[in-house]
C-alpha positions as CSV (number, residue, x, y, z in Angstrom):
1,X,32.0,-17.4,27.3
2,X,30.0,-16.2,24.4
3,X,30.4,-18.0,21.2
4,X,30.6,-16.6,18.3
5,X,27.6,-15.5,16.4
6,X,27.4,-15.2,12.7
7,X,24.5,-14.6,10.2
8,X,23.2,-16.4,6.8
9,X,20.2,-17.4,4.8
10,X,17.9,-19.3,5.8
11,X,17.7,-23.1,4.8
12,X,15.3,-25.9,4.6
13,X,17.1,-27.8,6.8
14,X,16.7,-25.5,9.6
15,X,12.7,-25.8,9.8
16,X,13.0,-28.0,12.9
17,X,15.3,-25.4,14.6
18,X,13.2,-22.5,13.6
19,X,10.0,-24.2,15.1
20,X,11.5,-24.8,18.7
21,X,12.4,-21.0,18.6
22,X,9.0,-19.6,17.2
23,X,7.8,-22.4,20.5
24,X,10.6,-20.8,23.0
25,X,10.6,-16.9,22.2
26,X,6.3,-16.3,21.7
27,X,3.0,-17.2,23.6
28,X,0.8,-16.0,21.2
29,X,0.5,-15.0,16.9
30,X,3.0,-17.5,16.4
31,X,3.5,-18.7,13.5
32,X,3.1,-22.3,12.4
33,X,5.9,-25.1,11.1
34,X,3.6,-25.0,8.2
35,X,4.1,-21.0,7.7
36,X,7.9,-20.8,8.4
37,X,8.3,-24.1,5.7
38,X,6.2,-21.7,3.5
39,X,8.8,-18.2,4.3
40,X,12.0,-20.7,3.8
41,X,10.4,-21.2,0.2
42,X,9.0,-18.2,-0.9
43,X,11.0,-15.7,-3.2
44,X,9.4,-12.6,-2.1
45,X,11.1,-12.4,1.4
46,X,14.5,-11.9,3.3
47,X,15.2,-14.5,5.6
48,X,18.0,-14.5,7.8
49,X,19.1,-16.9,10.6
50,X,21.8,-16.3,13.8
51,X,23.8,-19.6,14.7
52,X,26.7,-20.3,17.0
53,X,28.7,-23.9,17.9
54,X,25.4,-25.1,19.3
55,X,22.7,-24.3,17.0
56,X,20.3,-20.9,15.9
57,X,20.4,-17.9,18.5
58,X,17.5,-16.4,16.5
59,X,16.1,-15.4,12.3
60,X,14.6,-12.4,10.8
61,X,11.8,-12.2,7.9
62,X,11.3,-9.7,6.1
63,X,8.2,-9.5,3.8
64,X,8.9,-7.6,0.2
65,X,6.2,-5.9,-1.2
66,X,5.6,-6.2,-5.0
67,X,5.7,-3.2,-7.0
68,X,6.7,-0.8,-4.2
69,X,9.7,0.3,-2.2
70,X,8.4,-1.2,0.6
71,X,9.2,-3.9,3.1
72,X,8.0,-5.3,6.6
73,X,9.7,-7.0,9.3
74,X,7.3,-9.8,9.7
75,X,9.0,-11.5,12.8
76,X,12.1,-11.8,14.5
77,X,13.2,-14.0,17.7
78,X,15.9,-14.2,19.8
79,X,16.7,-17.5,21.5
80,X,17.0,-17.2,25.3
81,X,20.8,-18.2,25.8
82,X,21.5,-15.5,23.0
83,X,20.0,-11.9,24.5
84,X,22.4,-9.6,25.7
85,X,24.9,-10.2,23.2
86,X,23.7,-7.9,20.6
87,X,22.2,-10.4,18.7
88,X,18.7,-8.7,17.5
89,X,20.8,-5.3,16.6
90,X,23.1,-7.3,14.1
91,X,20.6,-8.9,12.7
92,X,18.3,-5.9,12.2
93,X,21.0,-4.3,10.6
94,X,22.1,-7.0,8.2
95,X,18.2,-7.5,7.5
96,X,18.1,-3.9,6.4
97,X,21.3,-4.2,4.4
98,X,20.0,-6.9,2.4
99,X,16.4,-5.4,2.1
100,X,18.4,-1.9,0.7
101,X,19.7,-3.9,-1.8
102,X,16.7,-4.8,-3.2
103,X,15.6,-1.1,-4.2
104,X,13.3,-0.9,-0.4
105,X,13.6,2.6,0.4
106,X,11.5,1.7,4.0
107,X,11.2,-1.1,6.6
108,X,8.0,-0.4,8.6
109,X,7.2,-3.1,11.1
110,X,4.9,-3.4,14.4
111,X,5.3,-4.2,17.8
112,X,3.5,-4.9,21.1
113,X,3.0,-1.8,22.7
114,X,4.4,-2.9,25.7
115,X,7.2,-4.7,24.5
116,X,10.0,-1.6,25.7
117,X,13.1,-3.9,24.7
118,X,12.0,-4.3,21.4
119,X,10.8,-0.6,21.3
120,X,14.0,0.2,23.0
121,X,16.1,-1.5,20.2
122,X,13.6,0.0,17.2
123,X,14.3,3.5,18.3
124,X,18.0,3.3,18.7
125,X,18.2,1.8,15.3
126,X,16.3,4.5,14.2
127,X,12.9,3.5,13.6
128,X,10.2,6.5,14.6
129,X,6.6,5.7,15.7
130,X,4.1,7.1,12.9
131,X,0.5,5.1,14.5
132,X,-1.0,2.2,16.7
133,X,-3.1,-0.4,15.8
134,X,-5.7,-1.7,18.4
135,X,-6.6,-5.3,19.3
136,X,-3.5,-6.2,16.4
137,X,-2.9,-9.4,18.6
138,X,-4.3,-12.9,19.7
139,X,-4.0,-11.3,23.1
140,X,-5.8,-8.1,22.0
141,X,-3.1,-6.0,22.6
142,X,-2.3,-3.0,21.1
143,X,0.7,-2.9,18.0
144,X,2.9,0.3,17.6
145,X,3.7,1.0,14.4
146,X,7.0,1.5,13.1
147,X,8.8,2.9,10.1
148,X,12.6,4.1,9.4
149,X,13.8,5.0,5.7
150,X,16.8,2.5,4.7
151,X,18.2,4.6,1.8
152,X,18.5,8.1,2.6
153,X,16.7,10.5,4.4
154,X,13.8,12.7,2.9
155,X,14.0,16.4,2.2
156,X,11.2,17.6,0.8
157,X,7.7,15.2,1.9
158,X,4.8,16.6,1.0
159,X,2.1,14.7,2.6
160,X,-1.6,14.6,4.0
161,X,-2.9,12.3,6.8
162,X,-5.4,10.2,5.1
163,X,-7.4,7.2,6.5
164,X,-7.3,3.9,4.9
165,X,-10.8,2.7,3.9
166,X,-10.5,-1.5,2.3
167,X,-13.2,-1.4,-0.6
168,X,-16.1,-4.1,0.2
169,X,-16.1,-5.4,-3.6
170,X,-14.1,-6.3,-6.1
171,X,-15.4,-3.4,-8.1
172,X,-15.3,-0.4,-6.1
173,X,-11.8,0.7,-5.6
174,X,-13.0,4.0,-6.9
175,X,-15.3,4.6,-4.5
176,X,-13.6,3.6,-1.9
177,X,-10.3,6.0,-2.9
178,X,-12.4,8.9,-3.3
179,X,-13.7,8.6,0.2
180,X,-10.2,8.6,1.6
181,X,-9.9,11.5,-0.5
182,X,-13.1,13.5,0.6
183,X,-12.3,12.1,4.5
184,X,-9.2,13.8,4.8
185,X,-10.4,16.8,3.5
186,X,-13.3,17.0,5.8
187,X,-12.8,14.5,9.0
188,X,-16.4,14.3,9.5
189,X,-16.9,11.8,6.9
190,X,-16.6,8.7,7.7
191,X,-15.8,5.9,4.7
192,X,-19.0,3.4,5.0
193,X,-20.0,0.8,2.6
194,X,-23.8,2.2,2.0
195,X,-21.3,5.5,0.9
196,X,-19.2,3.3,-1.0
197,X,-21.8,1.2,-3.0
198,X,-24.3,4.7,-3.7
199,X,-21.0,6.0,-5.2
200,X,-20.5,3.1,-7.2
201,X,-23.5,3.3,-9.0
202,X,-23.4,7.1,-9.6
203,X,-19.9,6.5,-11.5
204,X,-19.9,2.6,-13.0
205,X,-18.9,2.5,-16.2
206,X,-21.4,-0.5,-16.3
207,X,-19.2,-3.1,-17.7
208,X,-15.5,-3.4,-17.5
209,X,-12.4,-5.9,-18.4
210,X,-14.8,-8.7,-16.5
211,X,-18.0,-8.6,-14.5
212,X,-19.1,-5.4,-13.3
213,X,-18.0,-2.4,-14.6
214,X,-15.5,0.2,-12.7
215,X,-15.8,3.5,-11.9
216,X,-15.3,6.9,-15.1
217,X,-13.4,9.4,-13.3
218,X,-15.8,12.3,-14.4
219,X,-18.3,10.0,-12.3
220,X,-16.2,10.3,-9.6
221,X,-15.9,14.0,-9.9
222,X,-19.9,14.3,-10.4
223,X,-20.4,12.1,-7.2
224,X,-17.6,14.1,-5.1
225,X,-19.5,16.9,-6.4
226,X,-22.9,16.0,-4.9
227,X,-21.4,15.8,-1.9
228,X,-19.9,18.8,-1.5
229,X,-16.8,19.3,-3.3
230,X,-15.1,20.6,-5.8
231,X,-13.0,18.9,-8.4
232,X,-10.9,18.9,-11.6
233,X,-10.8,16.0,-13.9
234,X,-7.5,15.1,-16.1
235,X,-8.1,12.8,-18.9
236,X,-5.3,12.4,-21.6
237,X,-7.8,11.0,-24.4
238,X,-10.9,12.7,-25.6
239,X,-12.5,9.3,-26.7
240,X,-15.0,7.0,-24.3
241,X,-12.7,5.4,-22.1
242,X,-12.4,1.6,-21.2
243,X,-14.1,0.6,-24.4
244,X,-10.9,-1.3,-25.2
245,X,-11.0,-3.7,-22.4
246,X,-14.3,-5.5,-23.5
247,X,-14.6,-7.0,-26.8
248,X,-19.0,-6.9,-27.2
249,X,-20.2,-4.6,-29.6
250,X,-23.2,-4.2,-26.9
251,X,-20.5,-3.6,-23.9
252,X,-18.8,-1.1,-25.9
253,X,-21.9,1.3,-27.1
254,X,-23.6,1.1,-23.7
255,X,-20.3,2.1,-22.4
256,X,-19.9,4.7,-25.1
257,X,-22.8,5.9,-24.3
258,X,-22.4,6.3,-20.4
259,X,-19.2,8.5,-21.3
260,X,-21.0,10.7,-23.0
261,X,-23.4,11.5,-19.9
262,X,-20.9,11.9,-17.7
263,X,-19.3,14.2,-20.0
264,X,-22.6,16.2,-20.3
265,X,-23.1,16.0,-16.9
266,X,-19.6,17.5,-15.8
267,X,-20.4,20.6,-17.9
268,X,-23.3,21.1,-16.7
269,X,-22.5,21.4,-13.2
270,X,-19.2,22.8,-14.2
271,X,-16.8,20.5,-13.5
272,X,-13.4,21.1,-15.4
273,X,-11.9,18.2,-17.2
274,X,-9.1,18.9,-18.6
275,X,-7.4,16.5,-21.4
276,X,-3.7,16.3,-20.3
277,X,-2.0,14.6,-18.8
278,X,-1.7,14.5,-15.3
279,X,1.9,15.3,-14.0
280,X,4.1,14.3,-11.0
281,X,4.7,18.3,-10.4
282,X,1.0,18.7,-10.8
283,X,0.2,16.1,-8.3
284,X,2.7,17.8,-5.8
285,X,1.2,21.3,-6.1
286,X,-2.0,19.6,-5.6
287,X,-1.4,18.1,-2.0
288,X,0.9,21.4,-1.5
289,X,-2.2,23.7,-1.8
290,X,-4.4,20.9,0.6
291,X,-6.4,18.8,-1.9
292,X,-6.3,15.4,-2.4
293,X,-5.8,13.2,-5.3
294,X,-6.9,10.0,-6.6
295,X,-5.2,8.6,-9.7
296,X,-5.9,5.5,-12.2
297,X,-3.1,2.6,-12.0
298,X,-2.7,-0.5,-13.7
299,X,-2.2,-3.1,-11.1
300,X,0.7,-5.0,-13.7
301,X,3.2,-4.4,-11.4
302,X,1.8,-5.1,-8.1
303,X,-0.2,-8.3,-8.9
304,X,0.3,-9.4,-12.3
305,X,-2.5,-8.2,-13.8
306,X,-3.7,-6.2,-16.4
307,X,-6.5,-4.4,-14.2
308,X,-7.2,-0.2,-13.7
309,X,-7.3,0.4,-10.1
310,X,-8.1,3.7,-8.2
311,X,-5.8,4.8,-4.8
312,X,-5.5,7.6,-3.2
313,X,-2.4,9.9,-3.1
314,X,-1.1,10.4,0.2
315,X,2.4,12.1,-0.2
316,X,5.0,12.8,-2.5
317,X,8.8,13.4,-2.5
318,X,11.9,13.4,-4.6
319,X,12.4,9.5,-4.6
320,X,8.7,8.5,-4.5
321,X,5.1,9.0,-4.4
322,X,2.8,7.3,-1.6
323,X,-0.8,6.3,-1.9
324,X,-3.3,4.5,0.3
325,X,-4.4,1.3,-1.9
326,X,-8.0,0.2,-1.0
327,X,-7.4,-3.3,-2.0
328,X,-5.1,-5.7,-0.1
329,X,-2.8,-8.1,-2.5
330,X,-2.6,-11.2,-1.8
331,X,1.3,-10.5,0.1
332,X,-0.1,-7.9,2.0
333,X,-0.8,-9.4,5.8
334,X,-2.8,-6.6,7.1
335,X,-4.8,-3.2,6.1
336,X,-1.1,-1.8,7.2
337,X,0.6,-3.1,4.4
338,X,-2.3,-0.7,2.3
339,X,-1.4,2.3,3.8
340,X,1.3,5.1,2.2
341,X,2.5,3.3,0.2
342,X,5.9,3.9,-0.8
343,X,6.2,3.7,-4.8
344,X,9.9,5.0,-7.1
345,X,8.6,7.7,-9.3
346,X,10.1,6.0,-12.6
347,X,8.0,2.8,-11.3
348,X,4.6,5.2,-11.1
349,X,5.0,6.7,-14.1
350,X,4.7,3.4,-15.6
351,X,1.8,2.0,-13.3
352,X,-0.3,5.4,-14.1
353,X,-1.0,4.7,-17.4
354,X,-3.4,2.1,-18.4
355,X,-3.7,0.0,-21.2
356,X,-2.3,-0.4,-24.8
357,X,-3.9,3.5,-25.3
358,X,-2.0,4.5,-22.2
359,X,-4.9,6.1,-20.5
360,X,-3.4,8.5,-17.6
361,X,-6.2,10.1,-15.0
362,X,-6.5,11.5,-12.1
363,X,-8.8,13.6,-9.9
364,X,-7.7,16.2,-7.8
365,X,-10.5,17.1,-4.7
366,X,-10.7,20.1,-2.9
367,X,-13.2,21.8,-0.8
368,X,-15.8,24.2,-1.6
């Protein structure tokens, strides 16, 4: 007879348990007893385990993304003597229950493309393919990926396919967002780091917060402009921008000084800047009439610090806004974890504005 199943949190006393099914339920990408000790004490997960009379039937981790409404099923296992019995489709649901709770408005996760059960189970729990990932396993095969919304279901997306490009420094998250930008207006361009680097030093500001500085967002628009396109600049300050986060009196008038020439330079080749602030709505009609946006955040929220970031606007709705961040966090496990982003509007109107002068800017791309 089948015993009765039931589901709660994980404990530390069930590492040894949880290591003999990780051993039982995969060949390959397993994950260590080091790892799963490492999930059962971390805060920014859901961790649930299956158990009957004689021990765990199986556990699901979910991973919970920092700053975002997102969330990724990391793993889940079912233990031999337990599959048949509806096991996995409880738990999925109880996993998404609790990761609802938390303000997640998605679970995305990815599976071996010829795993069909698991497939099998994704789609009748409503999760819909939206990409693959090749060579995403030890094995080197394929991943499908995965997403379903755990809230409520979207009315009005407005979205562009955009590819993910990770930027190669610390520095150049500019760069690397505006050629996700320019790449899905024009799919000939392909994101490389000798584009990402000549970028760079068309639009440093020279020197930033620490080390090298980032990148002026009429530089952006000047370099996106050399290379064919056509952009607006919004800027919600008239002053040189950035001069705040350094303290030299040498830092400050070089970087002074660079504003100014990029603020020649944009009039000269007639590139609008505009000294508002950018809006939501505005962002919306953007991608609605086919150009792409990339916006200024403060990465606060995400990663605890204090640093302006660029990404790259992929889609927008009436719960959220999605961008493609160049950088992976340290909780992100793969480039996927990068990619349309899922972030509350409330939440981004807070991230877009940098600093104590609130500094809010964008650029919105289009082509010629």
């Amino acid at each position: 007879m089948n015993q009765v199943i039931t589901l709660r949190p994980v404990d530390i006393d069930d590492l040894e348990e949880l290591n003999k099914l990780e051993q039982q339920c995969y060949n390959s990408d397993r994950l260590s007893k080091r790892r799963l000790k490492h999930w059962i004490k971390a805060t920014n997960r859901i961790f649930l385990v299956a158990e009957d009379n004689d021990g765990l039937t199986g556990y699901g981790l979910i991973l919970l993304h920092q700053g975002t409404r997102l969330a990724r099923l990391y793993s889940i296992a079912i233990a031999d003597r337990a599959r048949g019995q509806g096991v996995a489709k409880n738990l999925l649901h109880q996993l998404e229950v609790d990761t609802a709770s938390t303000g997640r408005l998605f679970m995305r996760l990815e599976v071996a493309k010829d795993n069909h059960p698991a497939i099998k189970l994704y789609q009748a729990s409503g999760y819909q393919a939206f990409g693959t990932y090749s060579d995403y396993y030890e094995d080197h095969q394929d991943a499908v990926r995965m997403q379903k919304r755990i809230r409520y279901i979207p009315e009005n997306l407005l979205a562009r396919p955009v590819p993910w490009f990770q930027q190669t420094t610390d520095f150049t998250c500019g760069p690397a967002s505006l050629l996700m930008a320019m790449a899905s207006l024009h799919p000939d361009t392909l994101p490389c780091q000798a584009d990402e680097l000549e970028i760079w030093r068309e639009a440093t500001t020279i020197f930033m917060t620490s080390g090298h500085g980032g990148c002026h967002p009429i530089g952006l628009a000047l370099a996106a402009g050399h290379r064919g396109f056509k952009s607006t600049v919004y800027i919600n300050k008239r002053t040189p921008l950035f001069v705040e986060s350094v303290r030299s009196p040498h830092k400050k008038s070089v970087m002074a000084l660079v504003d100014s020439q990029f603020r020649e330079k944009a009039k000269a080749d007639g590139i609008k800047v505009k000294h508002q602030e950018i809006t939501q709505e505005q962002i919306a009609t953007s991608l609605y009439h086919g150009a792409a946006v990339i916006i200024l955040i403060s990465t606060y929220r995400m990663d605890g610090k204090k640093a302006p970031h660029w990404v790259t606007v992929t889609g927008i709705d009436d719960k959220c806004l999605y961008v493609n961040d160049p950088d992976p966090t340290e909780g992100a496990q793969t480039g996927l974890d990068c990619q349309h982003i899922p972030i509350a509007r409330g939440d981004f109107e807070k991230m877009s504005a940098f600093g104590s002068e609130r500094l809010r800017t964008a650029v919105i791309i289009e082509p010629r």
